[in-house]
C-alpha angles and dihedrals in degrees: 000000000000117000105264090061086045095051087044092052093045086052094050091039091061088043089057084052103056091040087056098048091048090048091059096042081059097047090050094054098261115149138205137178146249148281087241091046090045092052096052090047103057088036087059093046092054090041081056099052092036097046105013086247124148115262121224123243123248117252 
């Protein structure tokens, strides 16, 4: 296996890691959010630093 594969199968590896660990976090109830309310709280949160305004909360 030359380095670039093993690089690539590291990187998918750690990707198998983190879709697993989501997955469980969703079968256990855990909730996120999405990308809508993603998107409103981090422009809040810039709207906060840029003007001094409050920031909304997320959910």
């Amino acid at each position: 296996m030359d380095i670039e594969a093993f690089t690539l199968r590291e990187k998918m590896l750690k990707l198998r890691e983190k879709l697993l660990a989501v997955e469980e976090d969703r079968l256990e109830g855990h909730t996120g959010v999405t990308p809508d309310e993603l998107d409103k709280y981090l422009d809040g949160i810039i709207d906060e630093v840029e003007h001094g305004k409050r920031s909304l909360s997320i959910r």
